[in-house]
C-alpha positions as CSV (number, residue, x, y, z in Angstrom):
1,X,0.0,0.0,0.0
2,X,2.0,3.2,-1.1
3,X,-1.0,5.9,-1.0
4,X,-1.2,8.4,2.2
5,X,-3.4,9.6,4.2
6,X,-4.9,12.0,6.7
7,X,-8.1,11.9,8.8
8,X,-9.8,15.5,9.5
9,X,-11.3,15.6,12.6
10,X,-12.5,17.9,15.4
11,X,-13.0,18.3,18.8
12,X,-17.4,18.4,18.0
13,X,-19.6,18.2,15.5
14,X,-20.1,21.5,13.6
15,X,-16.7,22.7,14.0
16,X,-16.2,23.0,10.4
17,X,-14.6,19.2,9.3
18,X,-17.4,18.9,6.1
19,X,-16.0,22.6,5.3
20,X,-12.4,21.9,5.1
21,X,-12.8,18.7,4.2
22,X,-14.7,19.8,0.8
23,X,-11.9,22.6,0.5
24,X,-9.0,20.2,0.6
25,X,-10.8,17.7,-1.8
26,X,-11.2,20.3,-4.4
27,X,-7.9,22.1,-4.0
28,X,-6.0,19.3,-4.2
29,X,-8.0,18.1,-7.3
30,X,-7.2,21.5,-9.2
31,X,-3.2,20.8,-8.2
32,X,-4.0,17.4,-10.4
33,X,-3.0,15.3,-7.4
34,X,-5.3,11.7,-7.3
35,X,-7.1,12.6,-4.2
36,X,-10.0,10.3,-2.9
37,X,-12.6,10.3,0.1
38,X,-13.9,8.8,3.2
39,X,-16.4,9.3,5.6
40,X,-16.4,8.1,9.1
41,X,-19.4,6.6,10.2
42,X,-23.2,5.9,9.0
43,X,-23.4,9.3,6.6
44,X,-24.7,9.2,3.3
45,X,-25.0,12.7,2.5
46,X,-21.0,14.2,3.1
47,X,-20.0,11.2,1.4
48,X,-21.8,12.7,-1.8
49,X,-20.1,16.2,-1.5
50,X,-16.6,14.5,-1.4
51,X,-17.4,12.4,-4.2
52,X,-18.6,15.7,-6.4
53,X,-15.4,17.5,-5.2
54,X,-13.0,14.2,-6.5
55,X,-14.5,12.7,-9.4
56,X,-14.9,9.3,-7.6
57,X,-16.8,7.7,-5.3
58,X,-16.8,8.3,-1.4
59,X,-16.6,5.5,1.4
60,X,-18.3,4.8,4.5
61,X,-15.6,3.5,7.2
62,X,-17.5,2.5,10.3
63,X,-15.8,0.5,13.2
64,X,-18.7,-0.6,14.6
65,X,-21.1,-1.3,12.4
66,X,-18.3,-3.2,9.8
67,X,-15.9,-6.2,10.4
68,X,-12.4,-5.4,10.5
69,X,-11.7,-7.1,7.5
70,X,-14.6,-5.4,5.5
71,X,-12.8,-1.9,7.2
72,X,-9.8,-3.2,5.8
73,X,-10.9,-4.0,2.4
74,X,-12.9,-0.9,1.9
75,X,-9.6,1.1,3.0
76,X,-7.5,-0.7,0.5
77,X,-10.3,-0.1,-2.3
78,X,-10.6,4.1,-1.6
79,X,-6.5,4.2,-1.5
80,X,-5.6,2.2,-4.6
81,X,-6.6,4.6,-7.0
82,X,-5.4,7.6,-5.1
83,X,-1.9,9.4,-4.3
84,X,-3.6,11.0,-0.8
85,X,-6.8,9.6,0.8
86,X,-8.8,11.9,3.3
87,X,-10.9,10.1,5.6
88,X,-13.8,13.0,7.3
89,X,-14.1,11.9,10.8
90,X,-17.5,12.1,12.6
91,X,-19.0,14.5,15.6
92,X,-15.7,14.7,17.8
93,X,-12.6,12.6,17.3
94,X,-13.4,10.4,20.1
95,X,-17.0,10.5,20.3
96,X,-19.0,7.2,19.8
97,X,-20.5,4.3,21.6
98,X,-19.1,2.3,24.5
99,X,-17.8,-0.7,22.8
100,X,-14.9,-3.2,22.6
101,X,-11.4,-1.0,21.5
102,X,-11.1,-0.5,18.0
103,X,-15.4,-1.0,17.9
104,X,-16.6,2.2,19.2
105,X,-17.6,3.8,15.4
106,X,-15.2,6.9,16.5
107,X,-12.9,8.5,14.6
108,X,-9.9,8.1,16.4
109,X,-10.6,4.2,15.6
110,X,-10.0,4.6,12.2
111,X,-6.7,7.2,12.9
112,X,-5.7,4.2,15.4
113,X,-6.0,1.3,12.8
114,X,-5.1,2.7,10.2
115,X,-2.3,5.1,11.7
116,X,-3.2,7.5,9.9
117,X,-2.1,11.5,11.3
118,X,-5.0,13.4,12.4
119,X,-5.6,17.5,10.7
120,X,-7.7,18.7,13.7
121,X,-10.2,21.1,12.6
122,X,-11.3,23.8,16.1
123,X,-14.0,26.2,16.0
124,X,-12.5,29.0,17.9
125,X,-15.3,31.6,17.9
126,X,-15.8,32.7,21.4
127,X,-12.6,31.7,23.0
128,X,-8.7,32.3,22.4
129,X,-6.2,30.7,24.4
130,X,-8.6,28.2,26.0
131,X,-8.0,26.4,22.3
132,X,-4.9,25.3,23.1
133,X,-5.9,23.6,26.5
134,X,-8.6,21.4,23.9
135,X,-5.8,20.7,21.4
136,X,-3.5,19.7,24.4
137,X,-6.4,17.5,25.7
138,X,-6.8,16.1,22.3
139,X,-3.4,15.2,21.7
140,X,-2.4,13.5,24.7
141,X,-5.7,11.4,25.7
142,X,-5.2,8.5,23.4
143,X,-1.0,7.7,22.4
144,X,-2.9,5.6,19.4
145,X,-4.0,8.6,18.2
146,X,-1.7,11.7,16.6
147,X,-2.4,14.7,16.0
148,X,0.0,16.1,13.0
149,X,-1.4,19.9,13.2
150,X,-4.3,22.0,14.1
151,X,-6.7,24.4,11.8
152,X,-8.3,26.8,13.1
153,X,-11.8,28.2,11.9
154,X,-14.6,30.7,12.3
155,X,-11.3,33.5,13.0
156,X,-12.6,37.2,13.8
157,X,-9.1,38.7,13.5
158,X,-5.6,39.0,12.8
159,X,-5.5,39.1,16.3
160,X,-7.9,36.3,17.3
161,X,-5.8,34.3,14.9
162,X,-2.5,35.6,16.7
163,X,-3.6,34.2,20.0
164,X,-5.1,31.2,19.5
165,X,-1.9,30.4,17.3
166,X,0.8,31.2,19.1
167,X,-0.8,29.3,22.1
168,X,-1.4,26.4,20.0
169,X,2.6,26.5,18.6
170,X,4.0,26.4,22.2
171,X,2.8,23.2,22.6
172,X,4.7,22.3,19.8
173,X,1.8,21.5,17.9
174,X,1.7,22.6,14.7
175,X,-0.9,25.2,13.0
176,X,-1.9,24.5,9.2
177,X,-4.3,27.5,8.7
178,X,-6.9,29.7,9.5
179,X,-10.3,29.8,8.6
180,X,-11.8,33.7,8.7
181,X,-15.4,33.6,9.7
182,X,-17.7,33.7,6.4
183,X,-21.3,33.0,6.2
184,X,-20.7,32.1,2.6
185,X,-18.8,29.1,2.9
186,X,-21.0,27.5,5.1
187,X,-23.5,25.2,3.3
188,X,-27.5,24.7,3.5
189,X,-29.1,22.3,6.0
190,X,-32.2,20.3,6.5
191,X,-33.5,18.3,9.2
192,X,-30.8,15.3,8.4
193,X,-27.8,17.4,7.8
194,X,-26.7,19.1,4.5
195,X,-29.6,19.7,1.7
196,X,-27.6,16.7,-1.0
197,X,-25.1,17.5,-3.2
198,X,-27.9,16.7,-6.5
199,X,-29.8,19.3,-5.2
200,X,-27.1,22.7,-5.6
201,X,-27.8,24.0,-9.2
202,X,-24.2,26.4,-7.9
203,X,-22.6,23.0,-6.9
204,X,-19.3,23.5,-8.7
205,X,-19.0,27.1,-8.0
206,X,-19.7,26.2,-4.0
207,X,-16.4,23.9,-4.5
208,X,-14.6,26.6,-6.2
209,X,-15.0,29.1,-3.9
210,X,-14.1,26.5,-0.6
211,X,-10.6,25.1,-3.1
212,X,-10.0,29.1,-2.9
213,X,-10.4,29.2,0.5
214,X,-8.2,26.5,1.1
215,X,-5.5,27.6,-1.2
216,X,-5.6,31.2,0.5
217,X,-5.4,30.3,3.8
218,X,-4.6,26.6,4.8
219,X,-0.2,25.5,3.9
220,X,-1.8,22.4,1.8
221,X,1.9,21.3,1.2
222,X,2.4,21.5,5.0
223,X,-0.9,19.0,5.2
224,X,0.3,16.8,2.3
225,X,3.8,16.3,4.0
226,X,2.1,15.7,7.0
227,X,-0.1,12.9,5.4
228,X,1.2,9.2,6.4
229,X,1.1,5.9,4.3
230,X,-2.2,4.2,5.2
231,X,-1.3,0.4,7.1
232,X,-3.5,-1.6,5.3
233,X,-2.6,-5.0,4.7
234,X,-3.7,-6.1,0.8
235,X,-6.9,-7.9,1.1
236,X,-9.7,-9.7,-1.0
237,X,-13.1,-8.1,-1.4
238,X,-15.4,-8.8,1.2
239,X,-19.0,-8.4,0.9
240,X,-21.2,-6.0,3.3
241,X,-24.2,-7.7,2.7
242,X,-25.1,-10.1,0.0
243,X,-27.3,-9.6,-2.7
244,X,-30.9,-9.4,-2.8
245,X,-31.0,-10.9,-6.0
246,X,-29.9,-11.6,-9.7
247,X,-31.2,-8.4,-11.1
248,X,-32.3,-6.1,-8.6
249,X,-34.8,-2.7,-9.5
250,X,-32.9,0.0,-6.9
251,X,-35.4,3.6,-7.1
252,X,-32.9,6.6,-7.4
253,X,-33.9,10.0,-7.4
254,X,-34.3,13.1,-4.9
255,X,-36.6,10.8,-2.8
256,X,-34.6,8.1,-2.7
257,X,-30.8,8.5,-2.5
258,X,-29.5,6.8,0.6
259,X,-27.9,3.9,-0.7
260,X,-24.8,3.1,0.4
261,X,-21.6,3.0,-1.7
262,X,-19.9,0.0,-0.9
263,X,-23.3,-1.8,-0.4
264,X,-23.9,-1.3,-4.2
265,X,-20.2,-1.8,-4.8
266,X,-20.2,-5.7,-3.2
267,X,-23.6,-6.6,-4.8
268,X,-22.0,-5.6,-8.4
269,X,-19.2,-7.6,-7.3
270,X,-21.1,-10.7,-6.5
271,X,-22.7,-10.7,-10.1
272,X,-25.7,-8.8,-9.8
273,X,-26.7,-6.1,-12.1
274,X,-28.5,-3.2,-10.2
275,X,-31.0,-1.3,-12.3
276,X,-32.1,2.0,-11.5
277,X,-35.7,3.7,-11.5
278,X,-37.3,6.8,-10.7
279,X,-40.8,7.1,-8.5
280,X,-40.5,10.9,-8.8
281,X,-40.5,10.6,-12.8
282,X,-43.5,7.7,-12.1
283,X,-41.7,5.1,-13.7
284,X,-42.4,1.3,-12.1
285,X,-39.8,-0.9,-11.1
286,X,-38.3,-2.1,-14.4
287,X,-39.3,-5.5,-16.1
288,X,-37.6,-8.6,-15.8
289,X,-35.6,-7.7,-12.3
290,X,-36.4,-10.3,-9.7
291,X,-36.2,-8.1,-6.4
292,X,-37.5,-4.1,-5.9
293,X,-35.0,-2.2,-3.2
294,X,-36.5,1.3,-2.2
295,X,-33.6,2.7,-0.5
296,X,-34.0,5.9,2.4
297,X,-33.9,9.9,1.4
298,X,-36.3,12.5,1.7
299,X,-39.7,10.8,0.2
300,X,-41.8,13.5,2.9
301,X,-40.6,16.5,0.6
302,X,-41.9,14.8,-2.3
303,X,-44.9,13.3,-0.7
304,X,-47.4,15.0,-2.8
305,X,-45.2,14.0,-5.9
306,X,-45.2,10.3,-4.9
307,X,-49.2,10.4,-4.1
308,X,-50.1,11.5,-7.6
309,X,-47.0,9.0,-9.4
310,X,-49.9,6.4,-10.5
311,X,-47.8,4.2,-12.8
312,X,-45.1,3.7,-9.8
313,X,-47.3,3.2,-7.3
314,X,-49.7,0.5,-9.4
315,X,-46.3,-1.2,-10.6
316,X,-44.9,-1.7,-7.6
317,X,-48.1,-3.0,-6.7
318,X,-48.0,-5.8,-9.4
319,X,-44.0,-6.2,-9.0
320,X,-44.9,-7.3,-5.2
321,X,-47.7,-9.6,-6.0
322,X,-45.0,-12.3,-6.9
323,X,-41.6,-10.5,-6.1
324,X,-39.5,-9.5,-3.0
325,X,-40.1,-5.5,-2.1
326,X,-37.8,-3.6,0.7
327,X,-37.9,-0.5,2.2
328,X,-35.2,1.3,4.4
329,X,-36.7,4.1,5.7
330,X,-37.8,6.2,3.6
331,X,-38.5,3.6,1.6
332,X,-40.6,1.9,4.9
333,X,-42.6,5.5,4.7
334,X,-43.5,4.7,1.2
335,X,-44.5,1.3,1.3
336,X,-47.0,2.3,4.3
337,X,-50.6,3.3,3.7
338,X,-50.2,7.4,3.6
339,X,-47.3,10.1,4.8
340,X,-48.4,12.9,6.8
341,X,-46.1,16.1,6.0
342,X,-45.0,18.2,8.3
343,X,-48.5,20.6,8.0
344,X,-50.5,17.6,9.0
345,X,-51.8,17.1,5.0
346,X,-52.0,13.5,4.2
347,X,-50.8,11.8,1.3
348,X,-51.8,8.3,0.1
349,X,-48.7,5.8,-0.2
350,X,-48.6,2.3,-1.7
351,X,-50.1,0.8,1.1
352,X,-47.8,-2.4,0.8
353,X,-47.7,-2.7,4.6
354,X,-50.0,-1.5,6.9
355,X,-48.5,1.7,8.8
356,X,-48.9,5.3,8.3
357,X,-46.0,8.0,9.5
358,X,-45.9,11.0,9.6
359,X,-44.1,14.5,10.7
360,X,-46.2,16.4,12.5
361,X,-45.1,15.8,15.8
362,X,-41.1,15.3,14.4
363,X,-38.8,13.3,17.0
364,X,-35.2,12.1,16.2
365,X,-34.0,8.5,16.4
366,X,-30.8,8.2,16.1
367,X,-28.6,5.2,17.2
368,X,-26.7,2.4,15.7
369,X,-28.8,-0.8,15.7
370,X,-28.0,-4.7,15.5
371,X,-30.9,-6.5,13.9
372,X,-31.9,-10.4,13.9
373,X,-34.0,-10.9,11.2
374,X,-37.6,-12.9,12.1
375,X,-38.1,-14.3,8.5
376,X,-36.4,-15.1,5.3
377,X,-36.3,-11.9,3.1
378,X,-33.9,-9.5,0.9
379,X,-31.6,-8.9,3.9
380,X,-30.7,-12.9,4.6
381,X,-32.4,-15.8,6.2
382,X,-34.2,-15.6,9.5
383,X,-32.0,-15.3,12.1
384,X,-29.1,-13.5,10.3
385,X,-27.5,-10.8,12.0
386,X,-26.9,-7.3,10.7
387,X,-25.6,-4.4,11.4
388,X,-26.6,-1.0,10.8
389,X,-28.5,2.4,12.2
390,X,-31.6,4.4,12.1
391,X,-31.4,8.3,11.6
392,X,-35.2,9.9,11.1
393,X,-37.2,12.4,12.5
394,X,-40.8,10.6,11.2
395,X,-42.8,8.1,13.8
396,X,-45.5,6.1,13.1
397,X,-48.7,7.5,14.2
398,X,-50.3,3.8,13.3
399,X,-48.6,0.9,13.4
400,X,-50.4,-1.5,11.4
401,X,-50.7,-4.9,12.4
402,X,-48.2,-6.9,9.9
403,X,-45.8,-8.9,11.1
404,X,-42.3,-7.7,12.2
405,X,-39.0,-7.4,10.4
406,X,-37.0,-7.8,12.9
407,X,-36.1,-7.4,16.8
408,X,-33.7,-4.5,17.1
409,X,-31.1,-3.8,20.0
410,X,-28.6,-0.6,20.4
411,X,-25.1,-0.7,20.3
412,X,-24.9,-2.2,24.0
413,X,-27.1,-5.1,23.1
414,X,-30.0,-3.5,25.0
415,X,-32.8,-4.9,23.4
416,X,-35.9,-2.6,21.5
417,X,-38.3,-4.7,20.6
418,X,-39.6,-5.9,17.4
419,X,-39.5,-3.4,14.6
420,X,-40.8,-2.8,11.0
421,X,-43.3,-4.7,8.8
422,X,-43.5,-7.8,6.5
423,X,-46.4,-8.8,4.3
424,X,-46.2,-11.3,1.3
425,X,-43.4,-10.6,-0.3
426,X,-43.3,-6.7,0.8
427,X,-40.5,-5.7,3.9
428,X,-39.6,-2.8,5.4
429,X,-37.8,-0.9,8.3
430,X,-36.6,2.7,9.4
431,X,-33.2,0.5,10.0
432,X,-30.5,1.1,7.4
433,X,-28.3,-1.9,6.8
434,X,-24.7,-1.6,6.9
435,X,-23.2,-5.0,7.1
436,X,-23.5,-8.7,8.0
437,X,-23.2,-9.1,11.8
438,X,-21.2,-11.7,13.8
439,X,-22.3,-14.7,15.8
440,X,-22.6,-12.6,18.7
441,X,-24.7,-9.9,17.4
């Protein structure tokens, strides 16, 4: 393995790591250096900014959720093409669960295993010297973990910077940059992080102006010496979750565009040919494809869309009557019997399974999740083990009476009951699959 690497991380969330993250990606690109991505943790919607900002595809790296050999394997796979990988890291550097060591989903895992040098990204709006007692902290809490330089961001001043820096330096640490506050550079949100990268008409120019940003005021050739080779031992492919089927019908469009990466990447690998439909544009799951996957993303925005999509809805409809139909989701929302927006209007869905959510009353769940499946279906046979999360802010305001899914527990093993639906041929579940589990799961 001769590629390098570096992990940007920070000491919280919203500290600015999707920010300079996107700005290294793209300045880099413009120096013509082979630069690829990765995202730490369960995140579909940064790892589609890094891949518009590279050219190539983004991966998920999750320490909990995946094997250490599928971690591995997806390592090797985002390095080989590339002369610098930057993995993003997730909330702070050592934030996760309380797991085994190595198996917490943190960033610092992935800068552990894969001894990879950490860029630490620190908000410093509102403080000055008190940075360099975090950075200290940081640096010395975990000797598995190093940190090769700081960059600072949101800086008032010449001053501010000053201060902060020359705290930061007599540590010995390092300082790459600094970031000057600018409400331009910071990029839309939504109610599960930023709007997607499909959506920005002004994509292109938003990478533009962040690969100037970075070229103006971050020492890229400071960061790229300070990039290490990534200690990945040369692997064979492993699969994250085997294939639904032969041919399968995935819909992809603004309503459904949470499929993972690496997911799609292993079922391609293990011969099956993946053929893509749109609900939005009404279109039916396409002939002659022997499972339908309806993948998660943002079917409430389009809810009125998807009521009115007759030829979708009445195909899916027939396609279930003798085929396998899943739902992660979003998906689940749509294969329920209506969606009720955020205003309380009701919209008819497929009616496939039995429940009805809604947004009215919004609530987050958020939480890695180990599933045991309670039937045969697209995921495995009952009783497989998988890994994976849930990330919504729709409930079910009736449940339905189908049968479930699957039982659920959290990342402790504390069990949460039996969750999602199954009818026929037709499953679904707000859970997003990651990977197989083990044994133990």
């Amino acid at each position: 393995m001769t590629a390098r690497g570096i992990v940007v991380a920070a000491p919280r969330s919203g500290s600015g790591k999707t920010t300079v993250t996107l700005g290294l990606l793209a300045a880099l690109r413009r120096r013509g250096i082979a630069v690829g991505a990765a995202k730490a943790g369960p995140d579909y919607i940064d790892a589609a900014f890094h891949a518009a900002a590279t050219g190539a595809a983004s991966v998920n790296l999750d320490s909990w959720a995946m094997p250490p050999a599928l971690l591995d394997a997806l390592a090797g796979e985002a390095a080989g093409a590339a002369d610098l990988l930057v993995v993003e890291g997730v909330m702070g550097l050592f934030d996760g669960i309380a797991g085994p060591p190595g198996r917490s989903g943190t960033t610092a895992d992935l800068a552990a295993r894969f001894r990879l040098p950490v860029l630490l990204v620190v908000d410093i709006a509102g403080q000055s010297q008190t940075a360099a007692a975090v950075v200290r902290g940081l640096a010395t809490h975990d000797k598995a973990v190093r940190i090769a330089g700081v960059v600072l961001n949101r800086v008032g001043s010449e001053r501010h910077r000053a201060l902060v820096a020359d705290a930061i330096a007599a540590l010995g640490m390092p300082v790459f940059g600094a970031v000057p506050r600018d409400a331009a550079l910071a990029m839309p949100e939504r109610h599960l992080g930023l709007v997607q990268a499909s959506e920005h008409a002004d994509l292109a120019a938003r990478l533009d102006r962040l690969a100037a940003m970075t070229e103006r005021h971050l020492d890229l050739d400071a960061i790229m010496a300070a990039a290490a080779p990534l200690a990945v031992a040369a692997s064979d492919p492993v699969a994250a979750l085997p294939p639904p089927g032969q041919r399968i019908a995935l819909a992809a469009d603004a309503a459904f565009s949470f499929a993972y990466p690496h997911v799609l990447a292993g079922w391609r690998r293990a011969g099956a040919e993946i053929v893509l439909f749109s609900p939005l544009a009404d279109e039916p799951p396409p002939a002659g494809c022997d499972v339908c996957w309806l993948p998660g993303g943002y079917p409430e925005l389009h809810a009125g869309m998807l009521a009115a999509a007759h030829r979708f809805r009445d195909g899916l409809r027939r396609f279930a009557q003798g085929r396998p139909v899943h739902g992660e989701c979003g998906g689940y929302m749509v294969l329920g019997e209506g969606l009720e927006d955020a205003a309380g209007g009701r919209h008819e869905m497929t009616g496939l399974l039995g429940h009805t959510t809604g947004f009215a009353q919004r609530k987050l769940h958020l939480g890695y999740r180990g599933a045991r499946l309670s039937a045969d279906g697209p995921l495995g046979p009952a009783g497989s083990a998988i890994r994976g999360h849930e990330f919504h802010y729709s409930a079910l305001i009736a449940p339905g009476n189908d049968a479930s899914f699957a039982e659920l527990a959290d990342a402790q093993g504390h069990r949460l009951g039996a969750a999602g639906g199954r009818r026929g041929h037709v499953t679904g579940t707000f859970f997003h699959a990651i990977a197989k589990g083990g044994a133990d799961d």
